[in-house]
C-alpha positions as CSV (number, residue, x, y, z in Angstrom):
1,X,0.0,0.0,0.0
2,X,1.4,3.4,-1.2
3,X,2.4,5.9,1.5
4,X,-0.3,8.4,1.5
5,X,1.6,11.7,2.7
6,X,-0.8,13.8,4.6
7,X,1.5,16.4,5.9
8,X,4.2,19.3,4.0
9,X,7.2,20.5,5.5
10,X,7.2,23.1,3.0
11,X,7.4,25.9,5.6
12,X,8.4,26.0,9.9
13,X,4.6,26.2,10.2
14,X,3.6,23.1,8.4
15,X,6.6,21.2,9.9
16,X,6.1,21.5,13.6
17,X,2.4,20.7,12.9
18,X,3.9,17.5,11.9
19,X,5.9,16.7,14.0
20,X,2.9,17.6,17.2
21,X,1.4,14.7,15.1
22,X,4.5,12.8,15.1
23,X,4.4,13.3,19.3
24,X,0.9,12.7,19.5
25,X,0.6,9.4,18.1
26,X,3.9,8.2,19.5
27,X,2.9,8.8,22.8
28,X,0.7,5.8,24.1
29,X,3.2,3.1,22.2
30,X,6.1,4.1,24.8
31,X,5.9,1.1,26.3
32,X,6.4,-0.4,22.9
33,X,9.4,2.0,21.7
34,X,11.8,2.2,25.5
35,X,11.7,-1.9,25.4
36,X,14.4,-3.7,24.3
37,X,13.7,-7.1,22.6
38,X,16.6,-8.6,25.0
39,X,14.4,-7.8,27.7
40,X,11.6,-9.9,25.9
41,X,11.4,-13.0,28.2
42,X,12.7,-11.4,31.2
43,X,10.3,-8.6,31.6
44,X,7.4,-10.8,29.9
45,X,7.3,-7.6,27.2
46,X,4.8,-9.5,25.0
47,X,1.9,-8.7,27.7
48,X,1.8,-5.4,27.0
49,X,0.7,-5.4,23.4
50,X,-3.0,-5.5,23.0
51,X,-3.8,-9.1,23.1
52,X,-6.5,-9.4,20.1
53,X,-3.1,-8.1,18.0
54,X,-0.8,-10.9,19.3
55,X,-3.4,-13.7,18.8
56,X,-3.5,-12.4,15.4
57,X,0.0,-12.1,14.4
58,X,1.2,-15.7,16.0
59,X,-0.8,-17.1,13.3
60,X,0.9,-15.2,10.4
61,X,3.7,-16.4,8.2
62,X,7.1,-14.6,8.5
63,X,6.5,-13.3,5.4
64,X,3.8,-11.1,6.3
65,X,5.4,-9.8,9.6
66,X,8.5,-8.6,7.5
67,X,6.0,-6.4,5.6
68,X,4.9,-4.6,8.8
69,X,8.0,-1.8,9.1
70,X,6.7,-1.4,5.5
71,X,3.0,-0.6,6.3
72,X,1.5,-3.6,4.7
73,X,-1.2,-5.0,6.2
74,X,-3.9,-8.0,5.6
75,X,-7.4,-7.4,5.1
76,X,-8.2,-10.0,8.0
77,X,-6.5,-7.9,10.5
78,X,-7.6,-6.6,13.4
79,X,-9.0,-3.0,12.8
80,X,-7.3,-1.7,15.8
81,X,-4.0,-3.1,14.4
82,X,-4.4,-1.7,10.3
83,X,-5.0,1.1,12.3
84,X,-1.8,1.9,14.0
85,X,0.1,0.7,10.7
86,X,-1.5,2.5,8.2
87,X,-1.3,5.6,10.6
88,X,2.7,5.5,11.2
89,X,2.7,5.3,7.9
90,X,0.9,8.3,6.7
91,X,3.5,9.8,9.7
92,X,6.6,9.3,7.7
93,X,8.7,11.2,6.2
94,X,8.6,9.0,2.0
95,X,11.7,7.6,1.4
96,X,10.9,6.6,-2.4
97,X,14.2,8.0,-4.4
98,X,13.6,12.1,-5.4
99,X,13.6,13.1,-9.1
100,X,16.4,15.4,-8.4
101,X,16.5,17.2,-11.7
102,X,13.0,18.6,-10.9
103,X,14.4,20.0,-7.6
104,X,18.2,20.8,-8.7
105,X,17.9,21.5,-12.5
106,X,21.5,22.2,-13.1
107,X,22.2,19.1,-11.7
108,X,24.8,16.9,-14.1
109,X,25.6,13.4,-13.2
110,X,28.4,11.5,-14.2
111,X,29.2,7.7,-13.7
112,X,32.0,6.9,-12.5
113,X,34.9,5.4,-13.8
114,X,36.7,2.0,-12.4
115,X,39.8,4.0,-10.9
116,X,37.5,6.4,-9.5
117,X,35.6,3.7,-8.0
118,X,37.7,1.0,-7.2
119,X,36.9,-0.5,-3.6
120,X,33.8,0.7,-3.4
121,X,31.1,-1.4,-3.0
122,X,27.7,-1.7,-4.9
123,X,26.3,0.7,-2.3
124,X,28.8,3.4,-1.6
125,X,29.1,3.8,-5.7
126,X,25.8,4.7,-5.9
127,X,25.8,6.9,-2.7
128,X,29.3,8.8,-3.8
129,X,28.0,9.0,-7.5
130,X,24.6,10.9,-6.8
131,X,26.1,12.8,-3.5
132,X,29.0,14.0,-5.6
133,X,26.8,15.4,-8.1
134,X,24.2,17.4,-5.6
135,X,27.2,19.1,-3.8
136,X,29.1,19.8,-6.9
137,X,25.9,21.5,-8.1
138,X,25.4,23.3,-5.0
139,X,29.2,24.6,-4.6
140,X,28.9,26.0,-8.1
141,X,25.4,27.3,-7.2
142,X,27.0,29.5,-4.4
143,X,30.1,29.7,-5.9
144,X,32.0,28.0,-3.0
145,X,35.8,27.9,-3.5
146,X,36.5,24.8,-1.5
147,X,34.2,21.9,-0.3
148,X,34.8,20.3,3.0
149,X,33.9,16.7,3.1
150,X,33.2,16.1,7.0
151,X,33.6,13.0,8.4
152,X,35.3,11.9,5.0
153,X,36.1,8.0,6.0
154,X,38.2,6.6,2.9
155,X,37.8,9.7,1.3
156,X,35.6,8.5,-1.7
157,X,33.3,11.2,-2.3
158,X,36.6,13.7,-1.4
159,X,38.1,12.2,-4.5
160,X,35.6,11.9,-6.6
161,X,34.6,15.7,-6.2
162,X,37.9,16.4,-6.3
163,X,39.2,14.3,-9.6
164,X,35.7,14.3,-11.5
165,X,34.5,17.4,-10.4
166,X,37.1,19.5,-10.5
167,X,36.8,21.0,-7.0
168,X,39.2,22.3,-4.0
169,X,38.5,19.8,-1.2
170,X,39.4,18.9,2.2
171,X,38.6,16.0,3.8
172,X,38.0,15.5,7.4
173,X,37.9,12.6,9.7
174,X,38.6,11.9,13.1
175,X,40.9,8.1,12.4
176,X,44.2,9.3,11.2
177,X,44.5,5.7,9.5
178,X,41.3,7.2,7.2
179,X,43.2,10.1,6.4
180,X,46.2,8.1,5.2
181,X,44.4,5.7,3.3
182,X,42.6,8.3,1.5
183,X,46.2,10.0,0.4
184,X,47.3,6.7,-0.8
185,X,44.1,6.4,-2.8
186,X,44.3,10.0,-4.0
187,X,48.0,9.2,-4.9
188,X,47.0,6.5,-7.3
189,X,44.1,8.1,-8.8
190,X,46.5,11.4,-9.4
191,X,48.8,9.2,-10.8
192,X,46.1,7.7,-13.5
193,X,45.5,10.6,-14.3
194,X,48.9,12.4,-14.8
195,X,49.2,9.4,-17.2
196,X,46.6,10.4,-19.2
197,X,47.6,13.7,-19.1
198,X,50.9,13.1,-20.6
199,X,48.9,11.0,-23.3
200,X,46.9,14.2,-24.5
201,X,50.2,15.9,-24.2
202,X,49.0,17.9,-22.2
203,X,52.3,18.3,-19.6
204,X,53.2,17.4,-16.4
205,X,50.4,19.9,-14.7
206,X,50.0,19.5,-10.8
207,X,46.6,17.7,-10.3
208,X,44.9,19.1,-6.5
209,X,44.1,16.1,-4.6
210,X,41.6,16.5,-1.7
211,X,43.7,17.9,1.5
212,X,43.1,15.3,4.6
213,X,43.0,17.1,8.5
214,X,42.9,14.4,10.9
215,X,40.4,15.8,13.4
216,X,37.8,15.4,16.0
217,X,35.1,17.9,15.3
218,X,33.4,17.4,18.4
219,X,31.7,20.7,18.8
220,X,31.4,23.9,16.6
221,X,34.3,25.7,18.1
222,X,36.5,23.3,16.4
223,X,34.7,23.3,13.8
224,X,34.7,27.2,12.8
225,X,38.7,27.0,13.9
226,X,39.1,24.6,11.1
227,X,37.0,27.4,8.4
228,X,39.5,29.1,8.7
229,X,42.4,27.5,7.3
230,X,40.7,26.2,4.1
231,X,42.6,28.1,1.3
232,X,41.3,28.2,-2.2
233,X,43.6,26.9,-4.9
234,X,42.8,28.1,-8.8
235,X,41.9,24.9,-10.4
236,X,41.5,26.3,-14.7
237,X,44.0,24.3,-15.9
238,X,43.3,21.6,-14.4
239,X,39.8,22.2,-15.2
240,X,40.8,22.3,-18.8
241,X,43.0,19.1,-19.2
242,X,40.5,17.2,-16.8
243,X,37.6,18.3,-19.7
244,X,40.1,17.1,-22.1
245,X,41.0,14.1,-21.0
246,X,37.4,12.8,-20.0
247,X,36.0,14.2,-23.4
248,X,32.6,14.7,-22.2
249,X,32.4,18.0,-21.0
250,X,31.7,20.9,-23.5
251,X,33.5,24.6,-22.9
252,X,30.6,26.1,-21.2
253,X,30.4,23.4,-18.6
254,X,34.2,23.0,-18.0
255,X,34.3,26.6,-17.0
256,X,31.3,26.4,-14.8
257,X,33.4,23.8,-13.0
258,X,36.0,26.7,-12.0
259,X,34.1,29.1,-9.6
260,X,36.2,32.0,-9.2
261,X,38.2,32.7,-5.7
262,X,35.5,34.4,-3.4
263,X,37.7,34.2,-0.2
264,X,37.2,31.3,2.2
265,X,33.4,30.5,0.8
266,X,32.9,26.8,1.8
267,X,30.3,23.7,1.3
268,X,30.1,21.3,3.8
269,X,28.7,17.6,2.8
270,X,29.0,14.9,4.8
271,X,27.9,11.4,3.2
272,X,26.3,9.7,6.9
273,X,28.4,11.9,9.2
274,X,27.7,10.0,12.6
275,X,25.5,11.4,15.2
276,X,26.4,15.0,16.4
277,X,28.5,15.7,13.6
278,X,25.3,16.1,11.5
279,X,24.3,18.4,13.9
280,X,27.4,20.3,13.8
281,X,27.3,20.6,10.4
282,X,23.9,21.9,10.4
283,X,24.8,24.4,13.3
284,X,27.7,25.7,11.5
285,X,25.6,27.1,8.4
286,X,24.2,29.4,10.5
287,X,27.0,30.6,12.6
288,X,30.4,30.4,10.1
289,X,30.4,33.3,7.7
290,X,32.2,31.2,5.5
291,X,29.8,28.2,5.2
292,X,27.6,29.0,2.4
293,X,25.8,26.1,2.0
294,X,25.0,22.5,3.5
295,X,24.4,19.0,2.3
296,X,23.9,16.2,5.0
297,X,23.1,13.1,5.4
298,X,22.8,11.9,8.6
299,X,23.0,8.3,10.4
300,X,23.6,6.7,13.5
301,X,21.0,8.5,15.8
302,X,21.8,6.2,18.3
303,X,25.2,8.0,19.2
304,X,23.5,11.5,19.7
305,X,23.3,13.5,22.7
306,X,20.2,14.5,24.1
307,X,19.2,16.6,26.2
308,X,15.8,18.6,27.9
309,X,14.4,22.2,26.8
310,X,17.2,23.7,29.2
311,X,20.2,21.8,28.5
312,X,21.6,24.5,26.3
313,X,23.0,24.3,22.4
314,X,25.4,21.1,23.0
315,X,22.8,18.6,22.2
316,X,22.5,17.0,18.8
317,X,18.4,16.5,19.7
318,X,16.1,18.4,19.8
319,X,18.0,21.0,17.9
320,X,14.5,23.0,17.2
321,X,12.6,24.8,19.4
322,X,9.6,23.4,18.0
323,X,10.8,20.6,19.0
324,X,11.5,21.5,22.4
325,X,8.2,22.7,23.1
326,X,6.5,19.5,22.0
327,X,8.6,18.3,25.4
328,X,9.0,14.6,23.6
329,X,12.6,13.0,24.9
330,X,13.3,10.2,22.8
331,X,16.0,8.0,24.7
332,X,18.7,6.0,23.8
333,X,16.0,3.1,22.5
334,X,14.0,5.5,20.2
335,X,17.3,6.2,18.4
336,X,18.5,2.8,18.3
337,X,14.9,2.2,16.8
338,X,15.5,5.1,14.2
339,X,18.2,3.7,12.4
340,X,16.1,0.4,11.7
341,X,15.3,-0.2,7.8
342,X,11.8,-1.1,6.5
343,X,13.5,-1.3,3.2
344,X,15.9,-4.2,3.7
345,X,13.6,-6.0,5.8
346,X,11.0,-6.0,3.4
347,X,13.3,-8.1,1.1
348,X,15.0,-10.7,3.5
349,X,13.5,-14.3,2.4
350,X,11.8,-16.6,4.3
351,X,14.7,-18.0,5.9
352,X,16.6,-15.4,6.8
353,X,13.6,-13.4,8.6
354,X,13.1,-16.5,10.3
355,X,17.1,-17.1,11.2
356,X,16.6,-13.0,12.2
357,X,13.8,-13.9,14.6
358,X,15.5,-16.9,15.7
359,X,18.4,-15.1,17.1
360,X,16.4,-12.3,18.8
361,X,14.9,-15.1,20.9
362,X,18.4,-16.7,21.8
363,X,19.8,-13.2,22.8
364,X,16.5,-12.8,24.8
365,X,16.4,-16.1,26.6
366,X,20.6,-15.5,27.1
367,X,19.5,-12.3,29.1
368,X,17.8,-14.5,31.3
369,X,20.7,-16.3,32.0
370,X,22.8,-13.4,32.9
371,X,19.3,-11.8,35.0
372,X,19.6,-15.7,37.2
373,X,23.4,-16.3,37.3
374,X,25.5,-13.1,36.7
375,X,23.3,-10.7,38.4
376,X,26.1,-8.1,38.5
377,X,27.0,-8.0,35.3
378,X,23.4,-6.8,34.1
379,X,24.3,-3.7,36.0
380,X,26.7,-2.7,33.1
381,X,24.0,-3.5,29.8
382,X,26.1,-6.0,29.2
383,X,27.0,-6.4,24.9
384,X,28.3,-9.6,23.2
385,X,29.0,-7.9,20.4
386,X,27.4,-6.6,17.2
387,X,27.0,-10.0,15.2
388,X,23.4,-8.6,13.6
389,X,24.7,-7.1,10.1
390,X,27.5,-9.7,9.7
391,X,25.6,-13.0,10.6
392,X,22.9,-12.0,8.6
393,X,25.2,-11.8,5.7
394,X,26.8,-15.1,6.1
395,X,22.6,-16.5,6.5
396,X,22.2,-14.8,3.3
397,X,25.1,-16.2,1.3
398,X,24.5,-19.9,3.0
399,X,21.1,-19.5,2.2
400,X,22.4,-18.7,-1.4
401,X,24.7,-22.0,-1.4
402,X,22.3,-24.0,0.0
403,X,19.8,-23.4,-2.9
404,X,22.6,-23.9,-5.5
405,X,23.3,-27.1,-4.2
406,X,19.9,-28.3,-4.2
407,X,19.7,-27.5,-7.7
408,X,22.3,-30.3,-8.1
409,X,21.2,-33.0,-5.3
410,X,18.9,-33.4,-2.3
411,X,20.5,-33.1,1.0
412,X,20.8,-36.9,3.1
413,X,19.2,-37.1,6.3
414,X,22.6,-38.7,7.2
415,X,24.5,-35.3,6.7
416,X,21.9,-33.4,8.6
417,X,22.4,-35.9,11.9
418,X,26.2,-35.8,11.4
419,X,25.8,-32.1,11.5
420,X,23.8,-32.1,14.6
421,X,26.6,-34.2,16.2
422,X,29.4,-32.0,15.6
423,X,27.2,-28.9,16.7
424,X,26.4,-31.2,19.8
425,X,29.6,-32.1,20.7
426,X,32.3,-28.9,19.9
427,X,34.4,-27.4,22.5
428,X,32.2,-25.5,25.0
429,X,33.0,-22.0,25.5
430,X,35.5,-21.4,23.3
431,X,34.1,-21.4,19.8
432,X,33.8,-17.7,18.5
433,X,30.1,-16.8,18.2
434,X,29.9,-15.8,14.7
435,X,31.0,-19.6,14.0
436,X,28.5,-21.1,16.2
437,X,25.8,-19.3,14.1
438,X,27.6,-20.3,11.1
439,X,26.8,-23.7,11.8
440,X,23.2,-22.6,12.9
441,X,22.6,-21.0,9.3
442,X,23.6,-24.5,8.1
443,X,21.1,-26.5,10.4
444,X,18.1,-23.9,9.9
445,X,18.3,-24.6,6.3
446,X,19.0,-28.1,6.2
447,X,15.8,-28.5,8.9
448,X,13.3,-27.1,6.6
449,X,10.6,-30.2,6.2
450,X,10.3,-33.0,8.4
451,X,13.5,-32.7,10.0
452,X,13.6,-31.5,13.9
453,X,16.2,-29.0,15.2
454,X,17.5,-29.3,19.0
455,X,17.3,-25.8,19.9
456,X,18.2,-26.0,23.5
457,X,21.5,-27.5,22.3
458,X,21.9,-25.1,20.0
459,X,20.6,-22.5,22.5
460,X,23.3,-24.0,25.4
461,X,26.2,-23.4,22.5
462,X,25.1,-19.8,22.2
463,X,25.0,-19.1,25.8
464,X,28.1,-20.6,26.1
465,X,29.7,-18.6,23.4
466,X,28.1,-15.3,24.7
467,X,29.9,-15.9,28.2
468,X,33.2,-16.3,26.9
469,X,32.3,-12.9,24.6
470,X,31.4,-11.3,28.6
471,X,34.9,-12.6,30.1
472,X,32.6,-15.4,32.1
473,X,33.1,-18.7,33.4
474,X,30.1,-20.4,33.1
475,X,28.7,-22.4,36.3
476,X,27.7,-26.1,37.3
477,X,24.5,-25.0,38.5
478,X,23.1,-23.3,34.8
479,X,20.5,-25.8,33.2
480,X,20.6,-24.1,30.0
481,X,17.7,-26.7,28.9
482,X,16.1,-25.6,31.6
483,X,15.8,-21.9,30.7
484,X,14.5,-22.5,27.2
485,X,12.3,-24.8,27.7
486,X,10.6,-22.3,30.5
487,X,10.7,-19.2,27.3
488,X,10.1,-21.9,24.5
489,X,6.0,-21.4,24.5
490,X,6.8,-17.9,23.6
491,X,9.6,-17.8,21.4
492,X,7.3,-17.7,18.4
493,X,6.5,-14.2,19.4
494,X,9.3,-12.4,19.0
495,X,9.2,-12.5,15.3
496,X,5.6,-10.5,16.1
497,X,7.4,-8.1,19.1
498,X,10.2,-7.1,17.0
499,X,7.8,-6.3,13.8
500,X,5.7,-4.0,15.5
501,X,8.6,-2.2,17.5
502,X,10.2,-1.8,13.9
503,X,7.2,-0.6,12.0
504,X,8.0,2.6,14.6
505,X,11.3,2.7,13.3
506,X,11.3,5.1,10.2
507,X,8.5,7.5,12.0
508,X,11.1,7.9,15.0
509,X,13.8,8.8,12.0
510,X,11.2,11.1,10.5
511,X,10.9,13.0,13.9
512,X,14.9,13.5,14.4
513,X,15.0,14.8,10.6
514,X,12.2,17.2,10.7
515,X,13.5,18.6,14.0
516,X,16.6,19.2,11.9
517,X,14.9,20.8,9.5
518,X,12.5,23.1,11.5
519,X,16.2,24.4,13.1
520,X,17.2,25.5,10.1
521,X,13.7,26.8,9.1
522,X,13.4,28.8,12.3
523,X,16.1,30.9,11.1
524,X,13.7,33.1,9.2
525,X,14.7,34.7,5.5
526,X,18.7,33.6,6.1
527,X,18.1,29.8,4.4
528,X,16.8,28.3,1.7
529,X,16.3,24.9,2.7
530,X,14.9,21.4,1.5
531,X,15.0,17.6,2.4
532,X,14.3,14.8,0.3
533,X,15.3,11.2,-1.0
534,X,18.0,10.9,-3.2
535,X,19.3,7.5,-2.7
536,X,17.6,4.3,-3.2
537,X,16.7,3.5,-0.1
538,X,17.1,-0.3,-0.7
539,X,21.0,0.0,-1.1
540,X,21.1,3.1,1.0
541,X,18.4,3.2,3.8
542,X,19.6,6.6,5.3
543,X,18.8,8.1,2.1
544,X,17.5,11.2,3.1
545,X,19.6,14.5,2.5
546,X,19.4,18.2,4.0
547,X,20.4,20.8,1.5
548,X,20.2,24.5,2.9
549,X,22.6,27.5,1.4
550,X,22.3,30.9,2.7
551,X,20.2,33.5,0.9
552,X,22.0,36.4,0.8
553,X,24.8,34.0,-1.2
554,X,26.1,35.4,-4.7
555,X,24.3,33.1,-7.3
556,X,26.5,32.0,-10.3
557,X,25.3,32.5,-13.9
């Protein structure tokens, strides 16, 4: 079902009424976004849902619970339930990719080529290749002399608005190892280039590759200090052999690649600058002279500060004070919950929404092992590590073997009970977790049909591992059988917990980003501002970019 958008952030006006909307309807379901699915068996968090809505959903195939974050719903659904999912839905922000030549008509995109991208993956080449095009159109929009990539990483999108583009660039980043991998990088590139320089005979000519500042940006001071140091370089002749030697760029747009010098006029893009730095990016428009213009793309809400309607400017939410009249603190959950992705879970296959599901319950039942036996260690949130993204991946890709090898022969029930043996009988406590779950993947597919999987063995295995993760010795006294077979009966709904706690995910996002963009709206008649979709939020789930420039800023022809 299409997202039916029933609210504009066109203006400060129609924004906060969005957002009170946003805070409105989010209110009543804090029980729903402060829980943590660890806590599922401990804290019995299933009784708190409405009960007519968890009668329904145990019934339903995974299939159809992956669809939830996505605001599909069945016609045989509770109304109560449709309800609340077609709602949130009509609550977020749409994340559907922008036709950005209707919003930025001087935008021109170019592909890039295999030195430019080499490295990157499937995802970060079509994140640099769009990004790089909507900041080199806004730097020559405002006629910015250098472009300031913060939070730069390997430097990708530096480079390739620095080499393609033709633009004076400096990359930040606080891991000095970044910064010197993205010289190496630049190096080579440079080099390519110089080669084909010399092949057009076009000389020796110095080619500017993006400067690199190792730095921790952790508040605006240091962030203004760093404004001014940025010094222009004149980049024609480069401009001219670059043209030359890609062949695709006619005279008028090489030169509109060479802004003239302006002083220290500076765009500042950050391709999912983490937490605060968003915010600081954001901030900095508005109080550096020398920032003309913004493009962000934020991500990891989860590391943001936060703070109430008094704690000052220091907090990267709520940056409004719209926001901080609506009175709504989110907590460390909610943002956690933000950075979930409708998107990708909308697409993960039977198995691998069940193998998802599957692991949630293990990590919740392990908490319940920790709340009996290691009661002081659940004073410190206790982590055992961030296996989510990368298990998943190796589900995926055993999923993927799996089905090739069916194609060719039909698994034995022999293998599958020489399989359970080894899982049954490995070194306790030692095995590394991401392992274990290896062999999990293995057994979950190889268990579709008639066969039976022992899941308190395979449950024991994981606890075990998790100890050795927490520095623990496990005990004599742990009946690890014991403790599953006692959260067992409702294991099959956290597959149904975790759905509806999702589907909250991407309105929680929406309410960060439209207190973002209310800040900058607030600032009445100084910005030009507008937010929208550019990636494909499939490869690229934090898709969704602010682009602000001030008004008063000397348009080029």
């Amino acid at each position: 079902m299409a997202n039916q958008l029933k609210y504009s952030c066109d203006s400060a006006t129609e924004t906060l009424e969005w957002i009170k909307a946003i805070a409105d309807f989010i209110r009543p379901y804090s029980f729903l976004i402060n829980a943590h699915v660890v806590n599922f068996f401990k804290d019995r968090l299933w009784e708190a849902v409405d009960k007519e809505w968890i009668e329904c959903l145990r019934k339903e195939p995974v299939e159809n619970l992956l669809l939830i974050p996505s605001g599909v719903v069945q016609d045989h659904w509770p109304p109560s339930l449709k309800e609340f999912i077609l709602t949130l839905r009509s609550l977020e922000f749409p994340r559907e990719s922008a036709d950005l030549k209707t919003v930025i008509p001087d935008l021109h995109m170019k592909s890039l080529n295999t030195v430019l991208s080499q490295g990157m993956n499937q995802k970060k080449k079509h994140e640099v290749e769009i990004l790089s095009a909507v900041v080199s159109s806004v730097a020559n929009n405002v006629g910015a002399a250098t472009i300031v990539d913060v939070g730069a990483g390997q430097g990708y999108l530096a480079q390739v608005l620095s080499f393609q583009y033709l633009h004076s660039v400096v990359a930040i980043d606080a891991c000095s190892h970044h910064g010197k991998v993205t010289d190496a990088r630049a190096e080579r590139i440079k080099k390519h280039y110089e080669s084909q320089m010399r092949k057009f005979g076009s000389g020796n000519m110095n080619l500017n590759a993006p400067k690199t500042i190792t730095c921790h940006v952790m508040s605006m001071d240091s962030l203004k200090a760093l404004t001014t140091t940025f010094v222009p370089e004149n980049n024609d002749e480069q401009s001219r052999l670059m043209a030359h030697d890609c062949e695709k760029a006619d005279e008028r747009q090489a030169q509109s690649l060479c802004p003239p010098s302006i002083g220290s006029s500076l765009v500042l893009a950050g391709l999912h600058a983490c937490g605060d730095l968003s915010v600081t990016m954001l901030k900095a428009l508005s109080e550096c002279k020398e920032v003309k213009a913004v493009v962000s793309i934020g991500c990891c809400y989860n590391l943001l500060s936060e703070g109430s309607e008094n704690s000052g400017d220091h907090c990267g939410f709520p940056m409004s004070c719209g926001v901080k009249t609506v009175s709504l603190l989110l907590g460390k959950s909610s943002r956690d919950l933000a950075c979930q992705s409708a998107d990708r879970w909308r697409n993960l296959s039977k198995d691998a929404g069940l193998h998802n599901f599957e692991l949630h319950a293990f990590r919740a039942a392990f908490e319940m092992v920790l709340s009996k036996h290691y009661p002081e260690v659940m004073i410190t949130s206790p982590s055992i590590g961030r296996q989510g993204k990368a298990l998943r991946r190796q589900q995926q890709r055993r999923i993927l073997e799996s089905q090739l090898r069916q194609a060719e022969s039909t698994y034995s029930h022999s293998n599958v009970v020489e399989h359970c043996s080894v899982l049954g009988h490995g070194e306790s406590g030692t095995s590394d977790i991401s392992g274990l779950v290896s062999n999990m993947d293995t057994l979950s597919i190889q268990s579709e049909g008639d066969l039976s999987v022992d899941k308190c063995s395979l449950f024991g295995k994981f606890s075990l591992s998790g100890l050795h993760r927490l520095g623990l010795h496990p005990s004599g006294d742990i009946n690890f059988q014991g403790i599953w077979k006692e959260v067992e009966p409702y294991a099959e709904l956290v597959g149904v917990y975790w759905s509806l706690r999702a589907a909250l995910g991407p309105l929680l996002e929406t309410f960060i980003l439209l207190d973002r963009l209310l800040f900058l709206q607030e600032q009445v008649n100084k910005l030009e501002v507008v937010m929208l979709p550019i990636f494909d939020p499939a490869l690229s789930p934090r898709n969704v970019a602010i682009i602000a420039r001030k008004v008063d800023t000397t348009m080029q022809p």
